[in-house]
N, C-alpha and C positions, 0 to 999 in steps of 0.2 A: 234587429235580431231578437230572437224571442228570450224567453228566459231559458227555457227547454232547450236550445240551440246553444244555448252560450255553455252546456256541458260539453257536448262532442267539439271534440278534436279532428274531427274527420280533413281531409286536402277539401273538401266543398260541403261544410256544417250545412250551409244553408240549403243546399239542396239533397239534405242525406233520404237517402227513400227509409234508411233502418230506425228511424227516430222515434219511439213508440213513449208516449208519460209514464210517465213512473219509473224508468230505468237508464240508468246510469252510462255514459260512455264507458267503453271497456279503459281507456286510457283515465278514467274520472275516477276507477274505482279504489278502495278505499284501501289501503294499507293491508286491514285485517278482510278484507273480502278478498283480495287479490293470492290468499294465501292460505286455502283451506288445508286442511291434511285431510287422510293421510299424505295425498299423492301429488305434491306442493309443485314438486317443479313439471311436471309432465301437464294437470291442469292449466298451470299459467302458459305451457307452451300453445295451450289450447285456446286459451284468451285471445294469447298475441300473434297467433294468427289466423282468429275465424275473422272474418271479412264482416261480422255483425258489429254493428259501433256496440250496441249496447249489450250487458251482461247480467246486471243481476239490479233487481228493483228496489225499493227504501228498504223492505223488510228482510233484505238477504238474499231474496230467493232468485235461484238461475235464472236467465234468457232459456226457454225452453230448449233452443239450437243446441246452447252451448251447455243445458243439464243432458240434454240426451247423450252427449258424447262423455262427456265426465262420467254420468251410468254405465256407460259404454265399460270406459276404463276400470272401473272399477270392476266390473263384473271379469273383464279379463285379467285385473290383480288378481281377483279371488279364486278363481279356475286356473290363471297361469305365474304364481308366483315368478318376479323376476324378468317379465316380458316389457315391464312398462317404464323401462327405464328412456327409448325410443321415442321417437315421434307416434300418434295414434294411426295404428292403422287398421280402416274395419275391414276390410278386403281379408275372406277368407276363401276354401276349398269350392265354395257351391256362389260365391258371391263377390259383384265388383261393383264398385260405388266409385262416382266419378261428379259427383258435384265440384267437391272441395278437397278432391283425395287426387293420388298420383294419375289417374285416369281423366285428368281434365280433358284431355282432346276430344271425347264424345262430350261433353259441354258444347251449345252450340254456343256459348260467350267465346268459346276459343278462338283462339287469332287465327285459322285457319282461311283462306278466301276463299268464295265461294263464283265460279262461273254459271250464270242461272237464266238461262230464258234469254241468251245473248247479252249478258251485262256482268258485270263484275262485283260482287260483295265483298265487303269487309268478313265477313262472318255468316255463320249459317243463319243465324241469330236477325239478323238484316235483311236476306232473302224471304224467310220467313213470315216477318211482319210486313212486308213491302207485298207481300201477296194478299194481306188482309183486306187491300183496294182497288177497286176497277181500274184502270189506264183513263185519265184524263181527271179524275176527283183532285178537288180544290177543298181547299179549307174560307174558311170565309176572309183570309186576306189575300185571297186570290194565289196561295203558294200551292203548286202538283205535290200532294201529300206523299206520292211513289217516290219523288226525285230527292225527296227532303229526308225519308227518312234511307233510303240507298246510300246517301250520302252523310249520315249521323256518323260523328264522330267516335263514337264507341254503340257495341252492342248495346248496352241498358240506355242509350239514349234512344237506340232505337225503341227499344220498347215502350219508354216512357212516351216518345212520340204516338206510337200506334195505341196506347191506350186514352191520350188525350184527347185524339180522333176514333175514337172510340165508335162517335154515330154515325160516321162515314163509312165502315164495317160494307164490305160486300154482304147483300141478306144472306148467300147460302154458306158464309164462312163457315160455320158451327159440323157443317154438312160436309166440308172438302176437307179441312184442316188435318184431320189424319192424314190423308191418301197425299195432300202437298207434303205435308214431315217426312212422311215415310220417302217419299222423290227425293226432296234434299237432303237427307243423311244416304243416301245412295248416291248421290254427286258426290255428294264430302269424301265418302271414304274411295270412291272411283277416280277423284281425282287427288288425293293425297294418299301416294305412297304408306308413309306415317303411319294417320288413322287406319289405312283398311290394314298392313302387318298387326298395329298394337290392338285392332279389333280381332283380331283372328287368333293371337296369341292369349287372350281370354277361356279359348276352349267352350265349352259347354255352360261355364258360372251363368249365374241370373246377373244381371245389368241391373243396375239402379240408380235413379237419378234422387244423391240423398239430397235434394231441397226440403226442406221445413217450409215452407213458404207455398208449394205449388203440390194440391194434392189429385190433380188431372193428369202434369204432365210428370212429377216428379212421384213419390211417396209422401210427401206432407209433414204437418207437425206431429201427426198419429202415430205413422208411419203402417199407413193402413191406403194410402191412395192408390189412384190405379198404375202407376208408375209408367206411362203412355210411351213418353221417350226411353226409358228403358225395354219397352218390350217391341217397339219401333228396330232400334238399336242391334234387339236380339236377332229379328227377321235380317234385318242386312248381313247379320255375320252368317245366319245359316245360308241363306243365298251367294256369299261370299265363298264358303267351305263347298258350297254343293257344285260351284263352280270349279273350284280347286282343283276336286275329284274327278268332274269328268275331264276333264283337263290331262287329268296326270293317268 
């Protein structure tokens, strides 16, 4: 194990994807960095539950994830004395964010299962990358790349698979990938109850997928991306409404 490694506490150090040099596991951090003010206890509840091992680097300074939302907070100290005694919540009048916020079920990490092309998924997350390959493609120990990663045991393993296989990539993916997302988030929410009420009860808000990490499909570390699954997302719900209506 590395030296880098032997900070995080993570359930699987060894295989953490968040491990970046220079910064600290959130559980490693120090006494007096764990404890900024003003806003001591609402920051830490932000620590201890963002899903990033790491937080803040030799010299102080934040995990971007985890400054962008402390900014966050602070700016709604400043404007709403009194509000931030709560958990953070960025979901406002015009806007809903469902990365790492109560709107997890548009997450395609969600435990949702997915019925896809005759076959059953763990998650959308799993259909998804399993579409990234032609039917019969092997990897070079002779294992069906479809069957391996259908069958991963959590969504981010699926991912990790289909990036590893990376050159095995059907050529025209780049070219279908929207038109497939946009099909399985319209299973998703057609065949979960759940999802398609808690998508409809959204209203008109803009969707956002606040990842810091993915600035294609999510808004990014900018938060300046094209936010793809979120305006994916937004299409199913009007499609969703528009059916409603003539319905009723």
């Amino acid at each position: 194990m590395s030296e880098d490694m032997r900070l995080c506490r993570c359930a699987d150090p060894e295989n953490c994807t968040e491990r970046v040099p220079g910064y600290r596991c959130k559980r490693d951090a120090p006494a007096e960095s764990r404890r900024p003010a003003p806003l001591t206890q609402e920051i830490q509840r932000i620590i201890d539950r963002s899903s990033h091992c790491i937080v803040q680097d030799a010299t102080g300074a934040w995990h971007p994830a985890v400054k962008a939302k402390v900014a966050d907070l602070k700016a709604l100290s400043e404007s709403s004395p009194g509000m931030v005694s709560g958990p953070l919540k960025l979901d406002n009048d015009r806007q809903i964010f469902f990365y790492e916020q109560d709107h997890y079920y548009l997450s395609n990490f969600a435990s949702f299962n997915l019925l896809w092309k005759e076959r059953t998924f763990p998650t959308s997350e799993h259909a998804y990358h399993w579409e990234k390959f032609v039917l019969g493609t092997r990897d070079s120990d002779g294992a069906y790349v479809r069957d391996v990663i259908r069958c991963a045991p959590s969504a981010h393993e699926a991912f990790k698979l289909a990036e590893r296989w990376k050159a095995l990539r059907r050529p025209d993916w780049d070219a279908v990938k929207v038109e497939i997302m946009r099909d399985i988030l319209r299973a998703k929410a057609a065949q979960h109850e759940y999802v398609r009420r808690k998508l409809l009860q959204t209203g008109t808000r803009e969707l956002v997928e606040n990842s810091w990490r993915d600035d294609y499909w999510g808004w990014g570390p900018n938060r300046d991306g094209k936010n793809m699954l979120g305006r994916l997302w937004m299409e199913v719900r009007a499609e969703l409404s528009a059916s409603e209506r003539s319905e009723g």
